[in-house]
NUMAR-6108 format. One record per residue (C-alpha): residue in three letters; x, y, z. Coordinates in steps of 0.001 Angstrom, whole numbers, padded with zeros to 6 digits, always signed. Layout:
# residues N
ALAXYZ;...
This chain:
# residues 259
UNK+083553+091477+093415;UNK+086263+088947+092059;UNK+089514+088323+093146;UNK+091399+090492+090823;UNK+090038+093951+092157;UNK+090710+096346+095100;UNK+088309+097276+097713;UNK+088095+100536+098370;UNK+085337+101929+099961;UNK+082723+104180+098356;UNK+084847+107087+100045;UNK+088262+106059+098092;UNK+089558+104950+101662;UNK+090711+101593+101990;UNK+088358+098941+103907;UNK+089974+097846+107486;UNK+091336+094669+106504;UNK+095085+092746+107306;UNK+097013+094996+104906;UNK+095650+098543+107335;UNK+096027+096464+110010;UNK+099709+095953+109101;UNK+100454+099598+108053;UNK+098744+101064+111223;UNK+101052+099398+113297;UNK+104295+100363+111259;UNK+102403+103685+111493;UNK+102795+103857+115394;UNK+105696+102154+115453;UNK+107099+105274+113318;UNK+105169+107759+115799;UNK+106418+105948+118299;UNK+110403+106504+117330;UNK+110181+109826+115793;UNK+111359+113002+117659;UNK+109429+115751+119108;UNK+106381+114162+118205;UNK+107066+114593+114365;UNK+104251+113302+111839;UNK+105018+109729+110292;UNK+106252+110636+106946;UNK+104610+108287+103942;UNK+105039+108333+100545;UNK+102467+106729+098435;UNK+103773+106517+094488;UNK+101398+105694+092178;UNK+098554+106504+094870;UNK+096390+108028+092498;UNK+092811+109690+093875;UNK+094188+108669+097799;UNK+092990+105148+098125;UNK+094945+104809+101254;UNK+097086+107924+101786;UNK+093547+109310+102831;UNK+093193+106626+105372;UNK+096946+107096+106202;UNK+095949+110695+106865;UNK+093455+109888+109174;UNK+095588+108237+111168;UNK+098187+110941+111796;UNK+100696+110792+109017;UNK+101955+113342+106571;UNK+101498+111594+103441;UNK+103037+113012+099452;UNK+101214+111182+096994;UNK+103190+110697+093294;UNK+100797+109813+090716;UNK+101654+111054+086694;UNK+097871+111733+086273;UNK+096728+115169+086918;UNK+092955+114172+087238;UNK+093918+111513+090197;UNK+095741+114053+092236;UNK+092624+116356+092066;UNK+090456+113705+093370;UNK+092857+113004+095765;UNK+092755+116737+097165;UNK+088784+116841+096554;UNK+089090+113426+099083;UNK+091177+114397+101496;UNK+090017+117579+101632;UNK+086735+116210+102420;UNK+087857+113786+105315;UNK+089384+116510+106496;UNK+092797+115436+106109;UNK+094118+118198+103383;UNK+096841+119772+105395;UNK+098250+116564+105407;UNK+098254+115370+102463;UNK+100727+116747+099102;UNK+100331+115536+095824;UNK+102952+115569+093453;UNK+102792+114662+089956;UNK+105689+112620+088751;UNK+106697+108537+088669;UNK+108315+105954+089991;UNK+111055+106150+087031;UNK+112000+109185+088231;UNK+110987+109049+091532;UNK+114587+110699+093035;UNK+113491+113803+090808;UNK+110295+114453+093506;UNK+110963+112550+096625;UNK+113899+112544+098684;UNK+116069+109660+099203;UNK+115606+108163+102415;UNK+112927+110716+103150;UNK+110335+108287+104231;UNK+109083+106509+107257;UNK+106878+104140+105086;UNK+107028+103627+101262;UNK+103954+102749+099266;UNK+103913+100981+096432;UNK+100105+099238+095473;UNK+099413+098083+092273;UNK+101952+099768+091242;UNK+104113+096946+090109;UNK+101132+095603+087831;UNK+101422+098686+085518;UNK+105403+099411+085025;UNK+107543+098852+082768;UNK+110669+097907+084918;UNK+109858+095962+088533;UNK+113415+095812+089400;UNK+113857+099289+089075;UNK+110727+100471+090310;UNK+111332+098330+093732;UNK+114911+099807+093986;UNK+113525+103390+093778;UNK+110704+102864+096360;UNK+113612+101085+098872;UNK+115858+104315+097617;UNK+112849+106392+099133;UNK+112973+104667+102323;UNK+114906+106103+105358;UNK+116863+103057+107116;UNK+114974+101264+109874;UNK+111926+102493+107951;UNK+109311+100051+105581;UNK+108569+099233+102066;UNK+104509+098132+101540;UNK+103954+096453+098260;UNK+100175+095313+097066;UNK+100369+093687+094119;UNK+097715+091106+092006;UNK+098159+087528+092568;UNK+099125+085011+089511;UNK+097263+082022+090910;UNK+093973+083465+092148;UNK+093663+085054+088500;UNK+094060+081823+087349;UNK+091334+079695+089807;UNK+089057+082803+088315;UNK+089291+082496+085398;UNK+089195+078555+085172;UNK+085798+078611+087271;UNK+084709+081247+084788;UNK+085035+078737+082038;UNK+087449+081140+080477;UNK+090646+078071+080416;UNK+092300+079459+077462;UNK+093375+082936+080004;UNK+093764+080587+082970;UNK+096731+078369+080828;UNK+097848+081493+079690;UNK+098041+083296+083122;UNK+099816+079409+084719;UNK+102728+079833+081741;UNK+103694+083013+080664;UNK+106626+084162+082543;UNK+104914+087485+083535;UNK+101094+086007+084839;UNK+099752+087515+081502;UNK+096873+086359+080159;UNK+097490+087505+076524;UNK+098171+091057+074483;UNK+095395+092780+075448;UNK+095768+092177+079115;UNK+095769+095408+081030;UNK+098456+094198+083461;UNK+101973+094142+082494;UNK+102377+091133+085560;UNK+101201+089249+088135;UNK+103416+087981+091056;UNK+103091+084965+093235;UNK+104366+085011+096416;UNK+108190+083679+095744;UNK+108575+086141+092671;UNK+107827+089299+094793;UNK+109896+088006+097556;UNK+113097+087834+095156;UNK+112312+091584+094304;UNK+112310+092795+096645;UNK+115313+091129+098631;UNK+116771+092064+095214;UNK+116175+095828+096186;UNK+118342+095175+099582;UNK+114736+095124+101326;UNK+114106+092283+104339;UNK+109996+090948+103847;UNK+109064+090904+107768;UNK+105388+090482+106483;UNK+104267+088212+104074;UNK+100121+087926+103661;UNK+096930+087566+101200;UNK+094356+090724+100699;UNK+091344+089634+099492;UNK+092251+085698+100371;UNK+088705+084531+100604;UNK+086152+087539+100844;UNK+086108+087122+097074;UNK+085216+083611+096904;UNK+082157+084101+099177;UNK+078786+084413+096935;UNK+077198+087745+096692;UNK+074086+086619+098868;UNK+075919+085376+101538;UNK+077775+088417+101544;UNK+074727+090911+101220;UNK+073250+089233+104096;UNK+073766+092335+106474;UNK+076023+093489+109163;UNK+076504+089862+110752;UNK+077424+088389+107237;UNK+080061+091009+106997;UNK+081701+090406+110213;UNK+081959+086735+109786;UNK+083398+087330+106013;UNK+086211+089699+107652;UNK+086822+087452+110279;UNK+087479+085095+108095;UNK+089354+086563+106223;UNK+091115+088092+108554;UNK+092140+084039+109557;UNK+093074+083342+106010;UNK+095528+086392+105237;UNK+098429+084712+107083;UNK+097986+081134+106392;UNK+101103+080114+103680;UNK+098617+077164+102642;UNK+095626+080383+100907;UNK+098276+082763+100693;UNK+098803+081846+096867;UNK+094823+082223+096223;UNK+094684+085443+097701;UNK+093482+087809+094892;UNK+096678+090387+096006;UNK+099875+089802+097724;UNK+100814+091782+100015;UNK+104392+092380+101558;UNK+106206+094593+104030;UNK+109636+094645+103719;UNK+112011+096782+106006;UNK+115317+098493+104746;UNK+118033+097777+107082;UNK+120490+100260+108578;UNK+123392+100507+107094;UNK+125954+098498+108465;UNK+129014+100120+110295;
Protein backbone atom coordinates (compact mmCIF):
# COMPACT_ATOMS: atom_id res chain seq x y z
CA UNK A 1 0.00 0.00 0.00
CA UNK A 2 1.56 3.57 -0.67
CA UNK A 3 1.17 6.56 1.07
CA UNK A 4 -1.51 8.13 -0.93
CA UNK A 5 -4.36 5.54 -0.05
CA UNK A 6 -6.79 4.84 2.85
CA UNK A 7 -6.90 1.80 4.89
CA UNK A 8 -9.92 0.47 5.34
CA UNK A 9 -10.38 -2.84 6.29
CA UNK A 10 -11.75 -5.63 4.09
CA UNK A 11 -15.14 -4.88 6.04
CA UNK A 12 -15.24 -0.99 4.85
CA UNK A 13 -14.51 -0.17 8.66
CA UNK A 14 -11.66 1.85 9.36
CA UNK A 15 -8.39 0.07 10.89
CA UNK A 16 -7.77 1.18 14.76
CA UNK A 17 -5.18 3.61 14.22
CA UNK A 18 -4.49 7.52 15.84
CA UNK A 19 -7.26 9.12 13.77
CA UNK A 20 -10.18 6.29 15.71
CA UNK A 21 -8.26 6.72 18.50
CA UNK A 22 -8.92 10.49 18.37
CA UNK A 23 -12.64 10.29 17.33
CA UNK A 24 -13.45 7.61 20.02
CA UNK A 25 -12.54 9.84 22.59
CA UNK A 26 -14.48 12.98 21.20
CA UNK A 27 -17.06 10.17 20.90
CA UNK A 28 -17.28 9.69 24.78
CA UNK A 29 -16.54 12.89 25.50
CA UNK A 30 -19.98 13.69 23.55
CA UNK A 31 -21.71 10.63 25.48
CA UNK A 32 -20.32 11.83 28.25
CA UNK A 33 -22.09 15.57 28.08
CA UNK A 34 -25.21 14.67 26.38
CA UNK A 35 -28.56 14.43 28.29
CA UNK A 36 -30.56 11.50 29.20
CA UNK A 37 -28.13 9.33 27.78
CA UNK A 38 -28.82 10.62 24.14
CA UNK A 39 -26.78 8.90 21.16
CA UNK A 40 -23.64 11.01 19.97
CA UNK A 41 -24.94 12.57 16.90
CA UNK A 42 -22.25 12.37 13.73
CA UNK A 43 -22.49 13.44 10.49
CA UNK A 44 -20.21 11.96 7.99
CA UNK A 45 -20.48 14.05 4.39
CA UNK A 46 -19.01 12.56 1.70
CA UNK A 47 -18.87 9.12 3.73
CA UNK A 48 -19.70 7.12 0.91
CA UNK A 49 -20.16 3.01 1.47
CA UNK A 50 -19.54 3.80 5.63
CA UNK A 51 -15.82 3.68 5.87
CA UNK A 52 -16.03 4.97 9.34
CA UNK A 53 -19.64 5.91 10.14
CA UNK A 54 -19.86 1.98 10.40
CA UNK A 55 -17.15 1.95 12.93
CA UNK A 56 -18.74 5.13 14.47
CA UNK A 57 -21.84 2.98 14.76
CA UNK A 58 -20.27 0.43 16.56
CA UNK A 59 -19.32 2.51 19.01
CA UNK A 60 -22.67 3.98 20.02
CA UNK A 61 -23.35 6.93 17.81
CA UNK A 62 -26.21 7.83 15.55
CA UNK A 63 -24.46 8.57 12.47
CA UNK A 64 -26.35 10.38 8.81
CA UNK A 65 -24.10 9.74 6.12
CA UNK A 66 -24.30 12.48 2.92
CA UNK A 67 -22.78 11.05 -0.04
CA UNK A 68 -24.29 12.29 -3.86
CA UNK A 69 -23.79 8.65 -5.06
CA UNK A 70 -26.70 6.41 -4.82
CA UNK A 71 -24.59 3.13 -5.21
CA UNK A 72 -22.30 4.23 -2.00
CA UNK A 73 -25.24 4.75 0.24
CA UNK A 74 -26.48 1.18 -0.65
CA UNK A 75 -23.27 -0.30 0.32
CA UNK A 76 -23.30 1.66 3.17
CA UNK A 77 -26.79 0.15 4.35
CA UNK A 78 -25.69 -3.46 2.96
CA UNK A 79 -22.49 -2.65 5.65
CA UNK A 80 -24.00 -1.49 8.38
CA UNK A 81 -26.68 -3.57 8.14
CA UNK A 82 -24.35 -6.37 8.32
CA UNK A 83 -22.34 -5.18 11.49
CA UNK A 84 -25.38 -4.82 12.82
CA UNK A 85 -25.41 -1.24 13.18
CA UNK A 86 -28.49 -0.29 10.64
CA UNK A 87 -30.78 1.36 13.08
CA UNK A 88 -28.16 3.64 13.52
CA UNK A 89 -27.08 4.60 10.70
CA UNK A 90 -29.21 7.17 7.84
CA UNK A 91 -27.99 7.84 4.60
CA UNK A 92 -28.87 10.75 2.80
CA UNK A 93 -28.02 11.59 -0.61
CA UNK A 94 -26.98 15.15 -1.12
CA UNK A 95 -23.40 17.34 -0.81
CA UNK A 96 -21.42 19.36 0.92
CA UNK A 97 -22.49 22.46 -1.44
CA UNK A 98 -25.65 22.17 -0.21
CA UNK A 99 -25.15 20.60 2.82
CA UNK A 100 -27.80 23.14 4.94
CA UNK A 101 -30.46 21.64 2.40
CA UNK A 102 -30.05 17.92 4.37
CA UNK A 103 -28.39 18.48 7.64
CA UNK A 104 -29.24 20.79 10.24
CA UNK A 105 -27.15 23.58 11.32
CA UNK A 106 -25.53 22.95 14.44
CA UNK A 107 -27.13 19.53 14.51
CA UNK A 108 -24.00 17.64 15.16
CA UNK A 109 -21.87 16.39 17.95
CA UNK A 110 -18.98 15.50 15.50
CA UNK A 111 -18.61 16.57 11.81
CA UNK A 112 -16.87 14.39 9.28
CA UNK A 113 -15.22 15.46 6.58
CA UNK A 114 -12.41 12.64 4.96
CA UNK A 115 -11.16 13.00 1.74
CA UNK A 116 -13.56 15.06 1.16
CA UNK A 117 -11.55 18.16 0.61
CA UNK A 118 -9.41 16.25 -2.15
CA UNK A 119 -12.47 16.06 -4.50
CA UNK A 120 -14.39 19.65 -4.22
CA UNK A 121 -14.55 22.27 -5.98
CA UNK A 122 -14.57 25.03 -3.21
CA UNK A 123 -12.40 24.12 0.26
CA UNK A 124 -13.33 27.31 1.82
CA UNK A 125 -16.78 26.73 1.43
CA UNK A 126 -16.93 23.21 1.97
CA UNK A 127 -15.02 23.72 5.53
CA UNK A 128 -17.51 26.55 6.43
CA UNK A 129 -20.50 24.22 5.78
CA UNK A 130 -19.09 21.23 7.77
CA UNK A 131 -18.24 23.96 10.89
CA UNK A 132 -22.03 25.33 9.97
CA UNK A 133 -23.06 21.59 10.76
CA UNK A 134 -21.40 21.58 13.98
CA UNK A 135 -23.30 22.32 17.27
CA UNK A 136 -20.97 24.71 19.52
CA UNK A 137 -18.63 22.93 21.93
CA UNK A 138 -18.90 20.12 19.38
CA UNK A 139 -15.82 18.90 16.65
CA UNK A 140 -14.88 19.18 13.10
CA UNK A 141 -12.60 15.84 11.83
CA UNK A 142 -10.89 16.50 8.58
CA UNK A 143 -8.67 13.57 6.71
CA UNK A 144 -7.23 14.84 3.94
CA UNK A 145 -4.00 13.58 1.46
CA UNK A 146 -0.72 14.97 2.26
CA UNK A 147 1.32 17.25 -0.42
CA UNK A 148 4.76 16.14 0.71
CA UNK A 149 4.42 12.39 1.20
CA UNK A 150 2.93 12.36 -2.50
CA UNK A 151 5.87 13.94 -3.40
CA UNK A 152 8.77 11.55 -1.44
CA UNK A 153 6.48 8.79 -3.50
CA UNK A 154 6.65 9.70 -6.29
CA UNK A 155 10.43 10.85 -6.35
CA UNK A 156 11.45 7.24 -4.98
CA UNK A 157 9.23 5.93 -7.75
CA UNK A 158 11.47 7.56 -10.26
CA UNK A 159 8.42 9.39 -11.42
CA UNK A 160 10.36 13.31 -10.70
CA UNK A 161 8.48 15.03 -13.32
CA UNK A 162 4.89 14.46 -10.78
CA UNK A 163 7.06 14.93 -7.69
CA UNK A 164 8.22 18.80 -9.10
CA UNK A 165 4.88 19.13 -10.13
CA UNK A 166 3.17 18.06 -6.81
CA UNK A 167 6.36 20.57 -4.72
CA UNK A 168 5.01 23.76 -7.07
CA UNK A 169 1.67 23.91 -8.08
CA UNK A 170 -0.29 25.91 -5.71
CA UNK A 171 -2.91 23.11 -5.23
CA UNK A 172 -0.31 19.73 -4.65
CA UNK A 173 -1.40 18.71 -8.25
CA UNK A 174 0.56 16.65 -10.09
CA UNK A 175 -0.79 17.62 -13.58
CA UNK A 176 -4.41 17.59 -15.60
CA UNK A 177 -5.19 14.29 -15.29
CA UNK A 178 -4.66 14.07 -11.60
CA UNK A 179 -7.70 12.70 -9.87
CA UNK A 180 -7.33 15.08 -6.90
CA UNK A 181 -8.37 18.57 -7.14
CA UNK A 182 -5.57 19.23 -3.92
CA UNK A 183 -3.37 18.18 -1.55
CA UNK A 184 -2.79 20.03 1.81
CA UNK A 185 0.22 20.20 4.01
CA UNK A 186 -0.16 20.73 7.38
CA UNK A 187 -0.07 24.82 7.55
CA UNK A 188 -2.59 25.06 4.50
CA UNK A 189 -5.33 22.98 6.29
CA UNK A 190 -4.68 24.73 9.46
CA UNK A 191 -5.54 28.25 7.76
CA UNK A 192 -8.88 26.56 6.60
CA UNK A 193 -9.99 25.71 8.83
CA UNK A 194 -9.29 28.61 11.45
CA UNK A 195 -10.69 30.38 8.35
CA UNK A 196 -14.07 28.49 9.02
CA UNK A 197 -14.05 30.01 12.80
CA UNK A 198 -12.87 26.31 13.79
CA UNK A 199 -9.92 25.97 16.75
CA UNK A 200 -7.40 22.65 15.51
CA UNK A 201 -7.00 21.00 19.16
CA UNK A 202 -5.50 17.97 17.19
CA UNK A 203 -3.04 18.10 14.71
CA UNK A 204 -1.50 14.41 13.49
CA UNK A 205 -0.23 12.05 10.47
CA UNK A 206 -2.46 8.80 9.32
CA UNK A 207 -0.52 6.57 7.59
CA UNK A 208 2.96 8.43 8.81
CA UNK A 209 5.17 5.44 8.38
CA UNK A 210 3.09 2.10 7.97
CA UNK A 211 3.43 2.95 4.29
CA UNK A 212 7.04 3.22 4.11
CA UNK A 213 7.55 -0.24 5.70
CA UNK A 214 8.25 -3.01 2.82
CA UNK A 215 5.56 -5.45 2.11
CA UNK A 216 7.62 -8.45 3.67
CA UNK A 217 8.29 -6.91 6.71
CA UNK A 218 4.83 -6.11 6.95
CA UNK A 219 3.38 -9.63 5.91
CA UNK A 220 5.48 -11.09 8.50
CA UNK A 221 2.41 -12.03 10.79
CA UNK A 222 0.67 -10.83 13.82
CA UNK A 223 4.01 -9.60 15.64
CA UNK A 224 5.06 -7.58 12.45
CA UNK A 225 1.76 -5.87 12.62
CA UNK A 226 1.89 -4.82 16.12
CA UNK A 227 5.30 -3.38 15.92
CA UNK A 228 4.22 -1.45 12.49
CA UNK A 229 1.13 0.11 14.55
CA UNK A 230 3.13 0.83 17.34
CA UNK A 231 5.14 2.60 15.44
CA UNK A 232 3.13 4.28 13.92
CA UNK A 233 1.18 4.98 16.48
CA UNK A 234 4.74 6.96 17.85
CA UNK A 235 5.06 8.76 14.60
CA UNK A 236 1.39 10.28 14.19
CA UNK A 237 2.13 13.12 16.65
CA UNK A 238 5.66 13.93 16.05
CA UNK A 239 5.63 17.69 14.06
CA UNK A 240 9.18 16.48 12.69
CA UNK A 241 7.00 13.08 10.25
CA UNK A 242 3.92 14.86 10.46
CA UNK A 243 4.56 16.41 6.86
CA UNK A 244 5.41 12.72 5.42
CA UNK A 245 2.42 11.32 6.69
CA UNK A 246 0.48 10.06 3.59
CA UNK A 247 -2.93 12.02 5.20
CA UNK A 248 -3.32 14.83 7.55
CA UNK A 249 -5.45 14.63 9.89
CA UNK A 250 -7.09 17.47 12.08
CA UNK A 251 -9.71 17.98 14.76
CA UNK A 252 -10.81 21.22 15.14
CA UNK A 253 -13.53 22.32 17.75
CA UNK A 254 -16.19 25.14 17.10
CA UNK A 255 -16.30 27.41 19.96
CA UNK A 256 -19.39 28.64 21.80
CA UNK A 257 -20.54 31.57 20.92
CA UNK A 258 -19.38 34.28 22.86
CA UNK A 259 -21.83 36.27 25.19
Amino acid sequence: MRPDQNAPDATGAALPGPVHRVLASEVARAAEGARDGAAPRVLDVGGGSGAWAVALAGLGCAVTVVDNSPNALAALHRRARDAGVDGLVTPVQGDVDALADVAPDGGADLVLGHGLLEVVDDAEHAVRALAEATAPGGAVSVLVAGRHAAVLGRTLAGRLAEARALLVDPHGRCGPDDPLRRRLDAAGLHALLVAAGLVPETVQGDGVLEGWVPGSVRDGGPAASRAVAELEALAAGRPALLELAARLHVLARRPHPVE
